[in-house]
LOTILUM-161487 format. One record per residue (C-alpha): residue number from 1; y, x, z. Coordinates in Angstrom, 1 decimal, m for minus. Each point is the difference from the previous one (the first is absolute). Last residue first. Example, Ala and Ser with C-alpha at 12.3 -4.5 7.8 and 13.67 -1.06 7.14 Angstrom:
2
BADREN   nr       v       u       w
BADREN    2    m1.1    13.7     7.1
BADREN    1    m3.4    m1.4     0.7
***
This chain:
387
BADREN   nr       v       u       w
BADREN  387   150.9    91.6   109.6
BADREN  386    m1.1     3.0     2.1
BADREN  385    m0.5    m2.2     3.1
BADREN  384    m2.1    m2.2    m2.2
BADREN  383    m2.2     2.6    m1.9
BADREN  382    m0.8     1.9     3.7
BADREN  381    m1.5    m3.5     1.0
BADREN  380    m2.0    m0.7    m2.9
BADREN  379    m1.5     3.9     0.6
BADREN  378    m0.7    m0.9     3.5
BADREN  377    m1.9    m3.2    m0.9
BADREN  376    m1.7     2.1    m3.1
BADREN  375    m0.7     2.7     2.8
BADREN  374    m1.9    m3.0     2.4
BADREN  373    m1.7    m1.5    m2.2
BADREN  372    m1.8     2.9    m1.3
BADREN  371    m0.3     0.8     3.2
BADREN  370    m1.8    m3.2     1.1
BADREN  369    m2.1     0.7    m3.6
BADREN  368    m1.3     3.3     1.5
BADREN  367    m0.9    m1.4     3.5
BADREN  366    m1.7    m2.3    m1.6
BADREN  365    m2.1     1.9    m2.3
BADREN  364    m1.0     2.4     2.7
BADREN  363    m1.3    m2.6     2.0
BADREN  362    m1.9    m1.1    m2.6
BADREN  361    m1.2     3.1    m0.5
BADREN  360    m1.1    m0.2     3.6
BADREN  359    m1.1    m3.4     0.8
BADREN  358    m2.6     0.9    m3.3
BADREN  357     0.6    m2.0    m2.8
BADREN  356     0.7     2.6    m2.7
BADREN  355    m1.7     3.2     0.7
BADREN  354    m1.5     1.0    m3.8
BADREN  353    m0.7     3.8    m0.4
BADREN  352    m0.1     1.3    m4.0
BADREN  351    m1.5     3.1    m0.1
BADREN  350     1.5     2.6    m2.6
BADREN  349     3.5     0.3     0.3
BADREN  348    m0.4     0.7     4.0
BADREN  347     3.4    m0.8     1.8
BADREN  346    m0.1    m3.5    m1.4
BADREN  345    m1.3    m2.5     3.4
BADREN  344     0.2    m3.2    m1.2
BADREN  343     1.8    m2.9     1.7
BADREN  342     1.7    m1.2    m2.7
BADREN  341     3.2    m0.4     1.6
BADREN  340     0.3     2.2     2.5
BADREN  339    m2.2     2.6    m1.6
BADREN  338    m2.7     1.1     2.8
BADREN  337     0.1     3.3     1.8
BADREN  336    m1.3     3.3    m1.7
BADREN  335    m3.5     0.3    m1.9
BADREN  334    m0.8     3.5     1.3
BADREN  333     2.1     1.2     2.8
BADREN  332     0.2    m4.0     1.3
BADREN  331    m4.0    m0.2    m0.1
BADREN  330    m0.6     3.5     1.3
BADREN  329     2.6    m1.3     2.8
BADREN  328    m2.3    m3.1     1.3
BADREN  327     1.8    m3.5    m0.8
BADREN  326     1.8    m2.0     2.7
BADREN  325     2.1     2.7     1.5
BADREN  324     1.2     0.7    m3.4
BADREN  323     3.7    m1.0    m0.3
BADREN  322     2.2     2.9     0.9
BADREN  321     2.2    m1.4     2.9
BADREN  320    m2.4     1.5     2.8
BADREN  319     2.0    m2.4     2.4
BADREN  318    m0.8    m3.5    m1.0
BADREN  317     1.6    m2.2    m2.5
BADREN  316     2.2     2.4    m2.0
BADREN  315     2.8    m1.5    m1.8
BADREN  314    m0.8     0.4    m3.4
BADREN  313     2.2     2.2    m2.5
BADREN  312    m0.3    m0.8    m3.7
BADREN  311     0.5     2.8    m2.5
BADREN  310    m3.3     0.0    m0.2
BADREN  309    m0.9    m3.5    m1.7
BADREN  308     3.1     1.2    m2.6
BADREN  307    m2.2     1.6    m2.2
BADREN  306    m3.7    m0.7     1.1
BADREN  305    m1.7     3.2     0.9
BADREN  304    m0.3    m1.4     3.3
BADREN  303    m1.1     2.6     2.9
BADREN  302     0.4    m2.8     2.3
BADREN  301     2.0     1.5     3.0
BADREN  300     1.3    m2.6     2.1
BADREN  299    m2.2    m2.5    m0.2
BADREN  298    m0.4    m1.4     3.7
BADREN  297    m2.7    m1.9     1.1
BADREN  296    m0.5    m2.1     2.8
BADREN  295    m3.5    m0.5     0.8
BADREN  294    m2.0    m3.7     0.0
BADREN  293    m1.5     1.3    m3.6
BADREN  292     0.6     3.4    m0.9
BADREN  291    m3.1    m0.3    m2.7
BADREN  290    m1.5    m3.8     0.1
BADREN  289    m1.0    m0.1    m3.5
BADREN  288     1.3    m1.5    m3.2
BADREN  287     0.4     3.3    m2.3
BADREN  286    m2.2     2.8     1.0
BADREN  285    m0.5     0.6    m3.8
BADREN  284    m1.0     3.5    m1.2
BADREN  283    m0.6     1.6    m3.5
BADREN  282    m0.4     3.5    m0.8
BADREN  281    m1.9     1.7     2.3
BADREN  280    m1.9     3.1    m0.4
BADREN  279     1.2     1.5     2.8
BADREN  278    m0.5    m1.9     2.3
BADREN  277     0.0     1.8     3.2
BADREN  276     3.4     0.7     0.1
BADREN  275     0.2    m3.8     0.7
BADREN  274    m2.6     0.0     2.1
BADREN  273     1.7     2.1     2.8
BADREN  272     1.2    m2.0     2.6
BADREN  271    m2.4    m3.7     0.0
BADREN  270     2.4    m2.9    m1.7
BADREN  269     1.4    m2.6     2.1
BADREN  268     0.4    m4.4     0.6
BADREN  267    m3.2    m0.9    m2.7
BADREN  266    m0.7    m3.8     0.0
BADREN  265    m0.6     0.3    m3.7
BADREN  264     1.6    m1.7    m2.9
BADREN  263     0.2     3.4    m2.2
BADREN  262    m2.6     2.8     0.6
BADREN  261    m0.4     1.3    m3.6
BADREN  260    m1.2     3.7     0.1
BADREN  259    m0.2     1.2    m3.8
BADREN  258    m0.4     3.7    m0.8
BADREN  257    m3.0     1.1     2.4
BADREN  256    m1.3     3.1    m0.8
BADREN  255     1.1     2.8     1.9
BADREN  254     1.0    m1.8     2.7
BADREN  253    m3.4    m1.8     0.5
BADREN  252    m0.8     1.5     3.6
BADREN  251     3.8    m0.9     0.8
BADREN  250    m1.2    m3.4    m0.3
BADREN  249    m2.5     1.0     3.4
BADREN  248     3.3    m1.1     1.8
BADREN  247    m0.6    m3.3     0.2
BADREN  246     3.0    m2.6    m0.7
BADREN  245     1.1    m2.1     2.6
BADREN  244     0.5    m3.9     0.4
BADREN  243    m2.2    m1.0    m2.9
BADREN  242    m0.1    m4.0    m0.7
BADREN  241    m0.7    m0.2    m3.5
BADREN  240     2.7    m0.3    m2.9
BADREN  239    m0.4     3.2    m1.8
BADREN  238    m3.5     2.4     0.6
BADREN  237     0.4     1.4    m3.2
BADREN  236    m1.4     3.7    m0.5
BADREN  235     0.2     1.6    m3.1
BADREN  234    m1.2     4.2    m0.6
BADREN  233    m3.1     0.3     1.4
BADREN  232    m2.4     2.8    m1.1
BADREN  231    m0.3     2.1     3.2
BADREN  230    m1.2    m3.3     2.0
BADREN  229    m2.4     1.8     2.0
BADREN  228     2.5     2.1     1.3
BADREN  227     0.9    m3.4     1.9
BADREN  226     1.4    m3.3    m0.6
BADREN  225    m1.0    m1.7     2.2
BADREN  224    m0.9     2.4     2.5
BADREN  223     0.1    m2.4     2.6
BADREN  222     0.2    m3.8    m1.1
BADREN  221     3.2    m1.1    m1.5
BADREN  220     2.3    m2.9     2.1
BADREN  219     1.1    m3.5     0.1
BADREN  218    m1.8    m0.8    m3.0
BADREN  217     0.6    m3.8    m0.6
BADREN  216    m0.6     0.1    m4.3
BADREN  215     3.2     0.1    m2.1
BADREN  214    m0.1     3.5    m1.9
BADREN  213    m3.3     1.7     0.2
BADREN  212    m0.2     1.9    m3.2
BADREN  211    m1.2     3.6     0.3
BADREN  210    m0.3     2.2    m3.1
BADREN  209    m1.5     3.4    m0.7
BADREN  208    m2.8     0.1     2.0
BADREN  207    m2.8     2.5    m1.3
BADREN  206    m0.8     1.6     3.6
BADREN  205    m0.8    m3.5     1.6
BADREN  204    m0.7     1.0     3.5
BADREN  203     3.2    m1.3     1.9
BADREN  202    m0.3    m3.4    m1.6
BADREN  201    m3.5    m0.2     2.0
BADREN  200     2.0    m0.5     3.0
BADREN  199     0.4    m3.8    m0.3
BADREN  198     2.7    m1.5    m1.6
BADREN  197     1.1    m2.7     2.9
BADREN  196     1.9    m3.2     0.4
BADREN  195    m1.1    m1.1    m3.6
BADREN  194     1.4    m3.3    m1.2
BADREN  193     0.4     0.3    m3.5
BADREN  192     2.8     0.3    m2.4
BADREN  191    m0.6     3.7    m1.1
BADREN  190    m3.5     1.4    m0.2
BADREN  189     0.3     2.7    m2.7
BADREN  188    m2.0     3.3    m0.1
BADREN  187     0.6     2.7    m2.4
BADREN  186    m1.9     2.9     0.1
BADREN  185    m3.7    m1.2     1.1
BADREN  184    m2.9     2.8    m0.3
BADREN  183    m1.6    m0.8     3.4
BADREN  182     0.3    m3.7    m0.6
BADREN  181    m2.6    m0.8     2.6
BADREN  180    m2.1     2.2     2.6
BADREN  179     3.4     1.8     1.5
BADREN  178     2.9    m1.1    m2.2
BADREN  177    m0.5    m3.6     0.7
BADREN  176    m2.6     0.3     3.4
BADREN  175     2.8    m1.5     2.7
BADREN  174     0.7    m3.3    m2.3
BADREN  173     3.1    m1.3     0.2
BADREN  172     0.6    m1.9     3.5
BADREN  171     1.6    m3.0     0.1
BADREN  170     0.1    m2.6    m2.9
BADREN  169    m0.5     0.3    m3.4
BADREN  168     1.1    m3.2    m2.3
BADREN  167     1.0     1.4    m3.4
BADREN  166     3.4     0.9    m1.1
BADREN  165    m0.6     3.6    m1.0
BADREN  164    m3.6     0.7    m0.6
BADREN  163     0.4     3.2    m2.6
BADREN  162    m2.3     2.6     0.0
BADREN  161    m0.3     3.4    m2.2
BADREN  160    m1.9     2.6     0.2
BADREN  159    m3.5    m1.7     0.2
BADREN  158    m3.5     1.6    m0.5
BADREN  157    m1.6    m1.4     3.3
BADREN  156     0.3    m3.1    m0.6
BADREN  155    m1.9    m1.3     3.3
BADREN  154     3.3    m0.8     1.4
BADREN  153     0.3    m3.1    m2.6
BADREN  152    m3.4    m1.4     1.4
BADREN  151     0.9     0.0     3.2
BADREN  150     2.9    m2.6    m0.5
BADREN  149     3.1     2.0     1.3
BADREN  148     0.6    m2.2     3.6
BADREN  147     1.9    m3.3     0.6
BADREN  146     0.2    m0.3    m2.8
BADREN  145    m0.7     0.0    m3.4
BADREN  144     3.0    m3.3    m1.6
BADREN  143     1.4     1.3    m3.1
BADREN  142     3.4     1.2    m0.8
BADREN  141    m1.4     3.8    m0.8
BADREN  140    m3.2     1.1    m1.0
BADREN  139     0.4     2.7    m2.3
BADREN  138    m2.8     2.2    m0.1
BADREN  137     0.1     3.6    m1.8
BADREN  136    m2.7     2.5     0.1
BADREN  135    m3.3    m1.6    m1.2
BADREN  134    m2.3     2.0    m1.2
BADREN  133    m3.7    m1.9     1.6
BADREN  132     1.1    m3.4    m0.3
BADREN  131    m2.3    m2.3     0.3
BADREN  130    m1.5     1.2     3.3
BADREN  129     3.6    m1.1     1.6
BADREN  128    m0.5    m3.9    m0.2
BADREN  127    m3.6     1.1     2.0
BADREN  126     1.0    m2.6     2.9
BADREN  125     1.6    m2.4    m2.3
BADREN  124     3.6    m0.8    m0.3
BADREN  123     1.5    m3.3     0.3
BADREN  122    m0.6    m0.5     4.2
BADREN  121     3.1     3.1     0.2
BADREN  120     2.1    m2.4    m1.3
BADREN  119     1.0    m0.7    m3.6
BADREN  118     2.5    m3.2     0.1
BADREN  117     3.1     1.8    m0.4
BADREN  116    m1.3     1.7    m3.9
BADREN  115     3.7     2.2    m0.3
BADREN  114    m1.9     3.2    m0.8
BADREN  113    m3.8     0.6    m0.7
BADREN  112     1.1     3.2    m2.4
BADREN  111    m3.3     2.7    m0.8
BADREN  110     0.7     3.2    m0.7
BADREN  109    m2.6     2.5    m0.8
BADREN  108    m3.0    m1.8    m1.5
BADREN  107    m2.5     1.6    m1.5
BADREN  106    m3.5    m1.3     1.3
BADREN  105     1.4    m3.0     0.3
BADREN  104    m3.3    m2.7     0.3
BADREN  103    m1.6     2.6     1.7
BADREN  102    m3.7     0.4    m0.9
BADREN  101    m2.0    m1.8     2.5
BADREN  100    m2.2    m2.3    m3.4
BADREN   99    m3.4     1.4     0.4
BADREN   98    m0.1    m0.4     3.8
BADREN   97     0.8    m3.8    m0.1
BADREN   96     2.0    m0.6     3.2
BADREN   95     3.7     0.9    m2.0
BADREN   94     2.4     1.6     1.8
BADREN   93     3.5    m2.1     0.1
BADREN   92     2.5    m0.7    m2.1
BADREN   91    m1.1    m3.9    m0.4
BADREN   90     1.9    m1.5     2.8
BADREN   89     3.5     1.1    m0.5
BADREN   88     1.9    m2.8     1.6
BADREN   87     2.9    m1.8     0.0
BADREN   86     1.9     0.7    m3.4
BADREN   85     3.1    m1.5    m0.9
BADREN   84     0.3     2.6    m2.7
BADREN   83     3.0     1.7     1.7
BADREN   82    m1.2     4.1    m1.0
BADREN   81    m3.4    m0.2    m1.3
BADREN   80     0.8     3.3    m1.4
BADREN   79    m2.9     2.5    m1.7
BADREN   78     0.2     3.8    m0.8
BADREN   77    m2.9     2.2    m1.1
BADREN   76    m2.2    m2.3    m1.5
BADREN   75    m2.7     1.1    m2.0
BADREN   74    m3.0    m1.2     1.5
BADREN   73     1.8    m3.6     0.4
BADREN   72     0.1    m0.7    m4.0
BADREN   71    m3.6     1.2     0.5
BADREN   70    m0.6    m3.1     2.3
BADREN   69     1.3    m2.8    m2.0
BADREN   68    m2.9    m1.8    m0.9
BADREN   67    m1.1     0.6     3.6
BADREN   66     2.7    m2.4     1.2
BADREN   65     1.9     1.8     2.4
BADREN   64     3.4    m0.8    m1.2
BADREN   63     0.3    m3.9     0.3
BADREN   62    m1.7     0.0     3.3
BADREN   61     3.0     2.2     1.3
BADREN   60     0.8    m3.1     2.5
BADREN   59     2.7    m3.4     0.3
BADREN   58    m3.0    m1.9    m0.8
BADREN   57     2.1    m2.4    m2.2
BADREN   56     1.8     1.9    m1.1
BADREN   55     0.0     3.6    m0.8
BADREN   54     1.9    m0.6    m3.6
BADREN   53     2.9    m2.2     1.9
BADREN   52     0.5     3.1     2.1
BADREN   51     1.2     2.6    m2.7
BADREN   50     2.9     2.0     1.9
BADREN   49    m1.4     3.4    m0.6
BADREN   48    m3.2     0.1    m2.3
BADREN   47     0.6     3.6    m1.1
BADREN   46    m2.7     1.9    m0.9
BADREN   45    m0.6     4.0    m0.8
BADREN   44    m3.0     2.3    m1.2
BADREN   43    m0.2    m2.3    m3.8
BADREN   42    m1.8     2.1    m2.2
BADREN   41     1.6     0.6    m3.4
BADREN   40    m0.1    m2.2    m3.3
BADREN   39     3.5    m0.9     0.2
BADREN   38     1.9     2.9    m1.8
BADREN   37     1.8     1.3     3.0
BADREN   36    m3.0     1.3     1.3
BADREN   35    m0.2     1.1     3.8
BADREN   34    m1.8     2.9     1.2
BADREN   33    m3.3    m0.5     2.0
BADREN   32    m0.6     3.5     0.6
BADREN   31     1.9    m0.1     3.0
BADREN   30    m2.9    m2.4     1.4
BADREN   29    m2.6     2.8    m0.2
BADREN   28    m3.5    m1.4    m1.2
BADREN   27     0.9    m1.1    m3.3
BADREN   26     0.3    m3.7    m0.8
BADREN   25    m2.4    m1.5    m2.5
BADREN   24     2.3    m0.6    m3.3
BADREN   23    m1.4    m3.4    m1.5
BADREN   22    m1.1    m1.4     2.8
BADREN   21     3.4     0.6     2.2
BADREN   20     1.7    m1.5    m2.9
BADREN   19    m1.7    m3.2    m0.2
BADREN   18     0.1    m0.1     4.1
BADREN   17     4.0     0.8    m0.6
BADREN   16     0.1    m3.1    m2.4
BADREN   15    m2.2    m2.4     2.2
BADREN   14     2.1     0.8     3.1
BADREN   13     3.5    m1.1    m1.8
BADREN   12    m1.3    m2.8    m1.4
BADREN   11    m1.6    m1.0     3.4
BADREN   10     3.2     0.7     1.6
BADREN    9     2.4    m1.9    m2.9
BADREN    8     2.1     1.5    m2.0
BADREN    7     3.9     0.9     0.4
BADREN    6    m0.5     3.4     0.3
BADREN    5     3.7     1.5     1.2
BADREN    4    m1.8     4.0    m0.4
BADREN    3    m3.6     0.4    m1.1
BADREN    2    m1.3     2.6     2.3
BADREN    1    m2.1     2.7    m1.3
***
């Protein structure tokens, strides 16, 4: 039970869900646990988000693992120590006295660390992850682990869910995530770092759903990432790095993937036939890369289903005069050539393909507006001779 907007304080808070947890012993299953409405239930979820001033002055989870308070922590199911100011989590550890190695969450599931800048890889102990034997979900995003996953959070070997967006990880992710570590992962999250290189274990994860990567200094994906491996993934974000090419082992995911979001990239072409290769997808943004870049490029046949953006005649550029030398036909046959204006690509209702800010759509866009200009000139002009 989790007592929504409780304006009490922790050790208030603790002392009422260890009166509870005495006076109804939890049942062995977790979803048994249901929540009561009336008050008197156990409490399986906490929210401490945004409480610093009660941490202080230690700055640790001291206040929570009093052994007064233990069977409070037996039932918990959920807990968030999101932005409590908190610098280390010395205490969450296994214990050296034999009798008492229980783990001190034997239930927990989700556990928020979030938005705490000062916790470093130094404030977690070496057994941090014998503690919690169930967990699946770890938020750990805006602190400061880096520049490698702490060991200890790799050893959790039950998780589905990570998020360390924002944190401080440098170089190379990793090579045994998704081969001795995380094996069961589907969403993974490690936007806002530093990280030149994912590591091939990506390729093995046969659960991953999501892939965030956006705004690390990947300048390209490792072989057979993704692969058949990754039969389960449906988002992949790799916006604002430094790719130049895209792999062509994404077609291996075509009949998953949903969500490709390449935007801010360094990327100047797209390999022939991926497009009819995903066949799944229904969102994809190119916009802001390097496509037709240095090239003259003529858009003389956009495929527009804009009314009056057809109508338009360009003056071809180069001598094929139709517009798609710089992206592969199964690209052009599928999605059609970029919108002058809007520079989205419409021919497909249902994937939405975002170009603008590539040399060639914006190309595109200025040779549209010059003849724009140029007609309403002409028009003016046939106006005044008639008058």
């Amino acid at each position: 039970m989790f007592i929504k907007k409780d304006v009490r304080k922790i050790p208030q808070i603790l002392t009422d869900a260890t009166s509870r947890a005495v006076a109804a012993p939890p049942s062995p299953d977790p979803a048994n646990d249901k929540e009561d409405d009336s008050g008197d239930g156990i409490v399986t979820e906490m929210r401490f988000a945004r409480r610093a001033p009660e941490f202080l002055p230690s700055s640790s989870v001291s206040l929570l693992l009093e052994p007064r308070y233990r069977p409070a922590l037996d039932n918990l199911v959920q807990l968030s120590l999101y932005d409590c100011g908190l610098q280390t989590l010395a205490g969450i550890q296994q214990s050296v006295d034999s009798a008492a190695r229980a783990a001190l969450f034997p239930k927990l599931t989700s556990l928020d660390i979030g938005r705490n800048p000062k916790l470093t890889n130094d404030s977690l102990p070496a057994t941090f992850h014998t503690q919690f034997p169930q967990l699946g979900q770890l938020w750990s995003d805006d602190c400061s682990f880096g520049p490698h996953i702490p060991s200890t959070l790799l050893e959790l070997d039950k998780l589905q869910v990570v998020r360390m967006s924002g944190n401080q990880l440098e170089g190379e992710l990793e090579d045994g995530i998704g081969i001795r570590y995380w094996k069961v992962l589907k969403v993974l999250a490690l936007d806002g770092n530093k990280l030149s290189n994912i590591g091939r274990g990506i390729g093995k994860m046969n659960y991953l759903e999501k892939l965030h990567l956006r705004g690390n200094k990947l300048t390209s994906l490792p072989e057979e990432v993704p692969s058949r491996n990754n039969s389960n993934l449906t988002m992949l974000s790799l916006s604002s790095n430094q790719l130049s090419s895209l792999p062509a082992s994404l077609a291996v995911v075509g009949a998953t993937l949903k969500e490709l979001y390449l935007n801010g990239n360094q990327i100047e072409e797209l390999p022939e036939g991926l497009a009819e290769k995903l066949v799944a997808l229904k969102k994809l943004n190119l916009a802001h890369n390097s496509i037709g870049k240095g090239e003259n490029v003529t858009a003389g046949s956009q495929n527009s289903s804009g009314a009056n953006d057809g109508d338009i005649a360009m003056e071809d550029a180069d001598d094929d005069g139709d517009g798609t030398q710089h992206l592969p036909q199964d690209f052009v046959n599928r999605f059609g050539m970029p919108e002058p204006l809007t520079g989205m690509c419409t021919k497909e209702d249902e994937c939405i393909v975002r170009m603008e800010g590539n040399p060639m759509a914006e190309s595109i866009r200025k040779k549209y507006l010059e003849e724009v200009r140029r007609k309403e000139k002409a028009t003016a002009m046939e106006t005044e001779v008639i008058q």
